[in-house]
NUTITOR-192983 format. One line per 3 residues: number of its first residue (from 0); for each residue z, x, y of N, C-alpha, C. Coordinates in Angstrom, 2 decimals, padded with zeros to 5 digits. Atoms other than C-alpha are relative to their C-alpha. Layout:
N
NUM	Z,X,Y,Z,X,Y,Z,X,Y  ...
This chain:
86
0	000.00,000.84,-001.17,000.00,000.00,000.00,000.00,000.89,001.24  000.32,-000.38,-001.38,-000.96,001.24,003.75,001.25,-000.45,000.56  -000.62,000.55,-001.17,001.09,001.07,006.57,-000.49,-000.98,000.56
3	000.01,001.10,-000.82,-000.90,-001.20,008.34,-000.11,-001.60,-001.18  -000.67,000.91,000.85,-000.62,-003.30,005.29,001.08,-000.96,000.19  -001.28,000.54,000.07,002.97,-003.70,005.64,000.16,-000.82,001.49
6	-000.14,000.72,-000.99,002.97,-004.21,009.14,-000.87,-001.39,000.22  001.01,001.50,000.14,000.16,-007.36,008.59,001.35,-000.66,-000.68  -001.32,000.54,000.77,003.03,-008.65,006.12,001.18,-000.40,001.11
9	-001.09,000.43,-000.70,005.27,-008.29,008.75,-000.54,-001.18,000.62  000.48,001.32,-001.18,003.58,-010.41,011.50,-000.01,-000.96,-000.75  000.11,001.26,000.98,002.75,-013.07,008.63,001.10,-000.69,000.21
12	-001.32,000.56,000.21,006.30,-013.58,008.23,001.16,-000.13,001.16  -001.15,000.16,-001.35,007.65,-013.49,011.55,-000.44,-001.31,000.57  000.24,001.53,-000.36,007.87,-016.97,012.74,000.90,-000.17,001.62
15	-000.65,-000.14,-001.12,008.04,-018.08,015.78,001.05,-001.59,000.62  -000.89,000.97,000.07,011.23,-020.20,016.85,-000.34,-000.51,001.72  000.20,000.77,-001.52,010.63,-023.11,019.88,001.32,-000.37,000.30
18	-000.70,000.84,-000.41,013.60,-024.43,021.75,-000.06,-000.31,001.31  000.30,001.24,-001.10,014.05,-027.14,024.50,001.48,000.61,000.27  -001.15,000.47,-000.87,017.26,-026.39,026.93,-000.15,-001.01,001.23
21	-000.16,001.10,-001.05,017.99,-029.03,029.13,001.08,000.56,000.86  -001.01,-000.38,-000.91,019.59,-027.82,032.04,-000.34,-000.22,001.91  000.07,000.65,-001.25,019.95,-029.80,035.13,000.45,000.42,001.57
24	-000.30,-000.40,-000.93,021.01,-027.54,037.80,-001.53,000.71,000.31  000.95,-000.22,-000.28,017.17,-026.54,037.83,-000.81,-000.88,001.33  000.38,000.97,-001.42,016.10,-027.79,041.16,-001.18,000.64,000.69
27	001.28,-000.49,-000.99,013.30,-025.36,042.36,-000.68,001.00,-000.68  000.81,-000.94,000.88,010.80,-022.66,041.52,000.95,001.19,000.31  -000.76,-000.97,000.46,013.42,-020.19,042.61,001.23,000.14,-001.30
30	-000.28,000.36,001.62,015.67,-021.40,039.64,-000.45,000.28,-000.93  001.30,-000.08,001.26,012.73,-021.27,037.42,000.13,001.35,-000.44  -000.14,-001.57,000.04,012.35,-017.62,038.46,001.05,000.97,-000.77
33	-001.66,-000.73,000.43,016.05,-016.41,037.98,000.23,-000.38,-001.24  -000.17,-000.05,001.51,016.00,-017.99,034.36,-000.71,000.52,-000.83  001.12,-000.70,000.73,012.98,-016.27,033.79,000.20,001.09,-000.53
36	-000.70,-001.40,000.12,013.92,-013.26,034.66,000.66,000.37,-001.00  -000.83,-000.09,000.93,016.80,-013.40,032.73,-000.59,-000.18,-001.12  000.12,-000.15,001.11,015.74,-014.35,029.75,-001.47,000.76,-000.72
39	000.84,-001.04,000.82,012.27,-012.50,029.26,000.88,001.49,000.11  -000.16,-001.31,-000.01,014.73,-009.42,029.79,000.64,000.48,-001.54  -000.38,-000.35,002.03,015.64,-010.19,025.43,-001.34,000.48,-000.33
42	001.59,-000.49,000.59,012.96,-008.57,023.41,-000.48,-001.06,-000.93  000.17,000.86,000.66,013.36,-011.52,021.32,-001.25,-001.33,000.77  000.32,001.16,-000.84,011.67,-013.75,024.01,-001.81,-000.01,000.13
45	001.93,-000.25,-000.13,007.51,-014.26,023.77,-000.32,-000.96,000.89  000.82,000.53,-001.17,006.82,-017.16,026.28,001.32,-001.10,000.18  -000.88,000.95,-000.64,008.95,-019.28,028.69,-000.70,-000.90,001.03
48	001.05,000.61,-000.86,007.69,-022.33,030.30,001.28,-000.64,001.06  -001.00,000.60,-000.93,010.06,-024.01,033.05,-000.73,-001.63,000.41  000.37,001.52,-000.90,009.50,-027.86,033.93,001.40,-000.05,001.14
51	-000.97,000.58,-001.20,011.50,-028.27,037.15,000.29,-001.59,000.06  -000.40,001.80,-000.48,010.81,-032.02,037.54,001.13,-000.81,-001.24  -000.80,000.72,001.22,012.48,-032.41,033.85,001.25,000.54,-000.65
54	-001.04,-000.83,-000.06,014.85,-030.03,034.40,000.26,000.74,-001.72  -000.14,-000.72,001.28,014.26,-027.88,031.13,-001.04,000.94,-000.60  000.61,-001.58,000.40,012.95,-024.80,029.52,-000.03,000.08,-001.20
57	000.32,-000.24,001.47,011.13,-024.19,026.60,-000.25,001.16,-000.14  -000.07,-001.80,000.66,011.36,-020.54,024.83,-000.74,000.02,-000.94  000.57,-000.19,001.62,009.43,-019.34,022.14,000.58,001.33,000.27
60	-000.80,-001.54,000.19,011.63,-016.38,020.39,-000.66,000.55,-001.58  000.45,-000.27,000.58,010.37,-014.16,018.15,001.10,-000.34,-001.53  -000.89,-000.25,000.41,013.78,-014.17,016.49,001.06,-000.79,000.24
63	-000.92,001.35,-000.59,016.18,-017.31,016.34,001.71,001.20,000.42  -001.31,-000.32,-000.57,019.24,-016.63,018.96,000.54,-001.35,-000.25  -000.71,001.27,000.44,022.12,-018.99,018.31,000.24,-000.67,001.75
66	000.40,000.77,-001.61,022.47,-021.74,021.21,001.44,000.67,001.03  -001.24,-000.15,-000.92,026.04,-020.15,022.31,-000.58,001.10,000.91  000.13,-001.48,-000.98,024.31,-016.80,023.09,-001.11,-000.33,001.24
69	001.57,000.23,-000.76,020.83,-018.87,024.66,001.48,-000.82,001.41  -000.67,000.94,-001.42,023.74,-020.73,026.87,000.66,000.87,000.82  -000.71,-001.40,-001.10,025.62,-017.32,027.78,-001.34,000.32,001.01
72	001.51,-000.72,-000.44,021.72,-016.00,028.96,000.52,-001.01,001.26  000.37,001.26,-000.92,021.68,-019.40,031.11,000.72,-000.38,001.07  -001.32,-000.81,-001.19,025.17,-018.61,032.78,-000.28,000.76,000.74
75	000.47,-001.18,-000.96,024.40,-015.34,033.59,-001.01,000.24,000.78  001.29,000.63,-001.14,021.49,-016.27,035.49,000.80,-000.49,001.31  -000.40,000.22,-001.23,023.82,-017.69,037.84,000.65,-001.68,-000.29
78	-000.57,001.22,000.20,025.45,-021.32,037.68,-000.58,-001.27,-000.70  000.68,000.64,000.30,023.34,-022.64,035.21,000.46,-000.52,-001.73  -001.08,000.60,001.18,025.00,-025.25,032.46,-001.13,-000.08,-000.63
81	000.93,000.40,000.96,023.09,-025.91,029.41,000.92,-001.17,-000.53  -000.66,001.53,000.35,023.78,-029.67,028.31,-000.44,-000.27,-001.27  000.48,000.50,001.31,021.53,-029.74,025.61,-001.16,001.04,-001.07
84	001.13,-000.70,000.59,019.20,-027.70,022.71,-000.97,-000.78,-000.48  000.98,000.51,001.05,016.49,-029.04,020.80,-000.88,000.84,-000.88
């Protein structure tokens, strides 16, 4: 077996995890920004979309984080509660 073998194997099997936070202190595109920030700075993190009007953020992670640590991220951003996962 090749190296780039294995690494094809890998990607195959890496799946990618979606979640929905709902978090209602999102009020503007600077909000948007500052959770962005924050959270593309995990390596785990491949695309973040922000709806402002619906106040919630969808992640795709390469690598499931549990919701306590995705709600610490969402803190440390700055005063931002997470109410809900999906």
């Amino acid at each position: 077996m090749y190296i780039s073998d294995i690494i094809i194997q890998n990607e195959i099997r890496r799946k990618i995890v979606k979640k929905i936070l709902s978090i209602p202190e999102i009020k503007n595109e600077k909000c948007a920004e500052k959770l962005s920030e924050v959270f593309y700075s995990l390596p785990e993190v491949e695309e973040i979309t922000v709806d402002i009007e619906n106040k919630v953020l969808e992640i795709e992670l390469s690598y499931n984080l549990s919701n306590d640590v995705l709600k610490s991220i969402a803190k440390s951003a700055g005063k931002y509660e997470v109410v809900e996962i999906k």
